[in-house]
N, C-alpha and C positions, 0 to 999 in steps of 0.2 A: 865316577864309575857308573851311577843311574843311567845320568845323561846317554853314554854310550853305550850300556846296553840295553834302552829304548832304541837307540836311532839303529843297532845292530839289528835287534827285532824289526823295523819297519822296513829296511832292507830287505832282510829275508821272507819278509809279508810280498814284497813284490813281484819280487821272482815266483815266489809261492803261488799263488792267487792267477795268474795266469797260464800258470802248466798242474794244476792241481785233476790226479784223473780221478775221475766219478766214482763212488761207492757203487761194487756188486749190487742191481736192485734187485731185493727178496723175491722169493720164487713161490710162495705158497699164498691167494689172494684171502683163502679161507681164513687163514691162520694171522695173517695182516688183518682181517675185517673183528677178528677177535682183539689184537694188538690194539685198534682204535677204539672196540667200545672199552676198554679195560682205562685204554687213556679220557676219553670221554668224562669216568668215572674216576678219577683223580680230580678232575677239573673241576667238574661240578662238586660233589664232595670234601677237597681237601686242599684245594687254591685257596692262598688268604690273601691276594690282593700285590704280593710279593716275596711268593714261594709256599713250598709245602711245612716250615715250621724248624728244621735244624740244617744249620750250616751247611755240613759235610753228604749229608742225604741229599738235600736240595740241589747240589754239586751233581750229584749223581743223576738226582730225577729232571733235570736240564740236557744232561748226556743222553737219557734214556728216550727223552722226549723229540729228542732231534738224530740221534740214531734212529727212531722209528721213520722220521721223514724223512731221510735223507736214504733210508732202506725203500719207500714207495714215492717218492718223488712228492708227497702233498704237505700243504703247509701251515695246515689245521694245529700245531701246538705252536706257532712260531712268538712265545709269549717270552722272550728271555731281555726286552725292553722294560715290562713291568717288573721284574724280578729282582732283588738287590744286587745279585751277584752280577745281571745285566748291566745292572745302573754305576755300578762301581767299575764294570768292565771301560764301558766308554769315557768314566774321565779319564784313563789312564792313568792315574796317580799313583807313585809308589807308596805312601804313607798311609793312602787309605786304605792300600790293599795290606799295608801292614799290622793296620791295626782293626781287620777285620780277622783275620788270618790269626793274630794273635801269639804267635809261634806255633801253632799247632801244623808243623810242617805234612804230616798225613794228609790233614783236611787241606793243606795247600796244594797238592797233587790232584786231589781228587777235581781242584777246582780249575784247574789247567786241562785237566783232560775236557770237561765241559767246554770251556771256551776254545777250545781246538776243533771242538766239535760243530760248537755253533758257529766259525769261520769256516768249516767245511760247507757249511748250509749256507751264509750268506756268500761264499763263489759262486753255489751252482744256480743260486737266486740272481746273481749278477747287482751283490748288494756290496753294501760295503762290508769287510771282513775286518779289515787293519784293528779295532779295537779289542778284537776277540783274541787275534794271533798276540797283538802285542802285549795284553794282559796277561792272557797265558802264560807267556816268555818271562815276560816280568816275576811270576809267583812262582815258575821254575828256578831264576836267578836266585831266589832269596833261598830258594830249600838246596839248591847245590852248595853255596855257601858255606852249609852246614855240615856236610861231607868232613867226618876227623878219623884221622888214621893214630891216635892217641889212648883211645879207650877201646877195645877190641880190636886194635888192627884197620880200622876204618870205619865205614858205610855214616848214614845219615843218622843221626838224633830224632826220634819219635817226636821231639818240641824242644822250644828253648831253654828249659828245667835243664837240659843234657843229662837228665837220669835213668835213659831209657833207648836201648837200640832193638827196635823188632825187626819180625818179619814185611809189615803190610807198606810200611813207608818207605822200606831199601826199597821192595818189590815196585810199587809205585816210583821209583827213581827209574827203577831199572829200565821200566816202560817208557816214559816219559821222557827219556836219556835217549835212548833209542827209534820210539816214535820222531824224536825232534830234530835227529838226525837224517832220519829218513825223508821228511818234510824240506828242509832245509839245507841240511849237510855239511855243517861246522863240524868237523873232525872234534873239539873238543867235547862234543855232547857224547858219539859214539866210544870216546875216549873213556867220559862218566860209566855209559853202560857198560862197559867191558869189565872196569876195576869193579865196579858195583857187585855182577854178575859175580866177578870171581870172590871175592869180598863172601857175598852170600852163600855162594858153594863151598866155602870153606870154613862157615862161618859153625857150621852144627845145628841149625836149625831146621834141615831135613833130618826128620827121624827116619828110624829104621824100615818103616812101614812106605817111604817117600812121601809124608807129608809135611809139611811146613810149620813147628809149633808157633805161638805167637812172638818170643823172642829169646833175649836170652838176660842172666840173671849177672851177678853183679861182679863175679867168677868169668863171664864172657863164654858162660856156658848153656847150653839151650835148657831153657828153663821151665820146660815141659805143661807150658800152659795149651790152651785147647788149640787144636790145630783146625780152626773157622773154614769155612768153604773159599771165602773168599779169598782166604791168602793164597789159596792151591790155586784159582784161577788167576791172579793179575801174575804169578812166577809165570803162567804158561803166553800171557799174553807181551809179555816183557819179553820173554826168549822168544817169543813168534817175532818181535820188531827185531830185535838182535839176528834172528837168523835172516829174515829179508836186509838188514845193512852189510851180511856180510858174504851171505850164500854158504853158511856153515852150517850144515845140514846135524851134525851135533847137538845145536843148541834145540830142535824139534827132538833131539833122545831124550835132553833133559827135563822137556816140559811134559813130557809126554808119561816120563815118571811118575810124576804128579797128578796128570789128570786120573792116568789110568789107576793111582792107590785114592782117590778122589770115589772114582766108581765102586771101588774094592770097598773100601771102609767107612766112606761120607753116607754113604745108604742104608734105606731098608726095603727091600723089594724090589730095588735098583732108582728107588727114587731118594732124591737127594732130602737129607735130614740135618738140622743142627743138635746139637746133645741138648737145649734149652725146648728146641720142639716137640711137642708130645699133645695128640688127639684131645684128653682132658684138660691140661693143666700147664699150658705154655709158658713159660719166663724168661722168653727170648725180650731183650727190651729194643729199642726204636732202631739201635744201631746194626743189631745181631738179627733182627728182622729182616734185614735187606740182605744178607750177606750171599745167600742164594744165588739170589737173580744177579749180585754182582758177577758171580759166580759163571754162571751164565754168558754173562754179557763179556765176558773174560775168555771164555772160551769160542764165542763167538769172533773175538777178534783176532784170537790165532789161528782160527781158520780163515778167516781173509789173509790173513800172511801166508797160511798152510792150506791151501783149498783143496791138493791132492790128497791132502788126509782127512778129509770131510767125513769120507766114507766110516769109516774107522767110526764113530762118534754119532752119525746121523739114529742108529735106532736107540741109543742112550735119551739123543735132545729128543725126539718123538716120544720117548717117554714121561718125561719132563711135561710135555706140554701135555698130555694125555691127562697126567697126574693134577699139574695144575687145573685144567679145564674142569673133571670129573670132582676133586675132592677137594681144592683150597678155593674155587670160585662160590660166590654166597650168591644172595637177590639183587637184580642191576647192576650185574659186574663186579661186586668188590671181592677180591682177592685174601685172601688169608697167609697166613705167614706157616700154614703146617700143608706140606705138599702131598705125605709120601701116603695118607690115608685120609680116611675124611670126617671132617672133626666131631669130636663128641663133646663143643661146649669149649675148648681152649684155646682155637685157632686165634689168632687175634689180625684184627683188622685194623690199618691206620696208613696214614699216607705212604708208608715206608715200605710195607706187602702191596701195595698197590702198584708203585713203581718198580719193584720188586717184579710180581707178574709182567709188567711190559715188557722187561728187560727178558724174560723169557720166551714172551711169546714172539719177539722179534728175532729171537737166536734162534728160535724154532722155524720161524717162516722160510730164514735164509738158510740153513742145515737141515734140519728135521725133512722125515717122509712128511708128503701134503695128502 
């Protein structure tokens, strides 16, 4: 079953790779010139020779790195060779990615979306991609797998423990189900997104407010833990790929639920807050730090799916970027993890606010006023 769903993936690398159309390039030069010294500033600072330091961050700050370039065409962070998750990508091994992954089927999404990314960079480079798509594919196979319709009615297991069904890993499915469909076009992935989506919708983990809590408890009931930024944005970016696989303009009501009690309730001032961030005394940790810009970068991609509804959203991300610019940016670019005011001593700084801001300021360059 490996065997052929590598050779499956390299098939679909093929076709892929040669009709793949180009990212929308960013519209605002300003707000890009800010996006690179911010990355600059990662590099210098917080590169250890093999990433920024945790798994699933790292995953992300590889996406965020080559979304920036593939948003301005330059290829100043193309560093995803030195990087573990690089280096494991090209041997293609399933066992290795097994026992880096470790069950942690979340952190295996997050790291699918990365190498999907950096196969989009090495087509438009005229590089070799196959390593990237087929890895990807491969860390997909293993977290579908785990799809059980026995313990709540369905969706994905947070990790192998099977103790746990949230919000951020269905949502992660749902994307990644659907992106992989759109890329390729296996009816059985769009098949994943669909029951996933419905799975989720029916699941009670929208609260009343339309946000997303983090899962649900042992009851199969939402279990009203914090309802993070980021889970509200990968629901919207998930139902953005769903509605470009099917033209069901529906699935832009329901994400849009979201974003907009996102605006409503995720803020102070209208800029986006975690309940751990706070001007004095932050206890957002490494993970909750990032969740932002994920945020961000989530809603950035359901406006490529949804570009007529840009408008909608453009003076929210300009704010955003105002907010980051003005109050979470410190000396030589680094970024802070408190946006919505400007710190008095708690912001914390570390590679994970860092890549955090990029992911913002590249949502901003392509959405936002310039």
């Amino acid at each position: 079953m490996k065997f052929l769903t590598v050779c499956a993936a390299v098939l679909g690398v093929a076709s892929y790779a040669t009709a793949m159309p180009l990212e929308k390039r960013a519209q605002c030069a300003a707000t890009l010139s800010t996006a690179h010294s911010v990355a600059d500033r990662l590099q210098s600072g917080y590169w250890n020779g093999g990433g920024w330091g945790i798994f699933w961050t790292d995953a992300n700050t590889i996406e965020d790195l080559y979304n920036l370039m593939l948003a301005d065409g330059t290829t100043s962070f193309d560093v995803i060779d030195s990087t573990t998750i690089g280096q494991l990508a090209r041997r293609q091994d399933y066992n290795a990615w097994a026992s880096a992954i470790n069950g942690a089927w979340d952190d295996a999404l997050w790291v699918t979306l990365a190498l999907w990314k950096v196969g989009d960079y090495k087509v438009t480079h005229g590089q070799d991609s196959a390593p990237y798509y087929n890895s990807g594919n491969m860390v997909y196979d293993m977290v579908a797998a785990e799809y059980d319709t026995a313990t709540c009615g369905g969706g994905v297991w947070w990790n192998s423990a099977h103790t746990y069904k949230n919000a951020i890993t269905n949502e992660l499915f749902l994307y990644t189900s659907a992106a992989r469909y759109n890329r390729w076009h296996d009816q059985a992935h769009l098949d994943n997104a669909k029951k996933t989506w419905n799975w989720l919708k029916n699941s009670g983990m929208r609260n009343g407010d339309g946000l997303w809590n983090d899962g649900l408890n042992s009851a199969c009931q939402n279990n009203g833990q914090e309802t993070w930024t980021y889970n509200q944005g990968v629901i919207a970016s998930g139902l953005g790929a769903l509605y470009v696989a099917t033209g069901d303009a529906s699935y832009l009501t329901e994400a849009e639920i979201t974003l907009d009690a996102t605006m409503a309730h995720k803020t102070v001032n209208g800029i986006l807050k975690e309940v751990c961030d706070d001007v004095a005394n932050s206890s957002c940790n490494n993970d909750q730090a990032m969740f932002k810009g994920i945020w961000m970068k989530h809603l950035q991609f359901y406006l490529d799916a949804a570009p007529d509804h840009a408008a909608k959203y453009s003076g929210f991300i300009g704010a955003q970027e105002s907010a980051v610019v003005h109050y979470a940016t410190g000396s030589g670019w680094t970024v802070g993890n408190v946006w919505y005011a400007p710190s008095q001593g708690g912001s914390r700084f570390t590679a994970q606010t860092q890549t955090s801001g990029i992911a913002e300021h590249v949502s901003a360059a392509k959405y936002g006023p310039c």
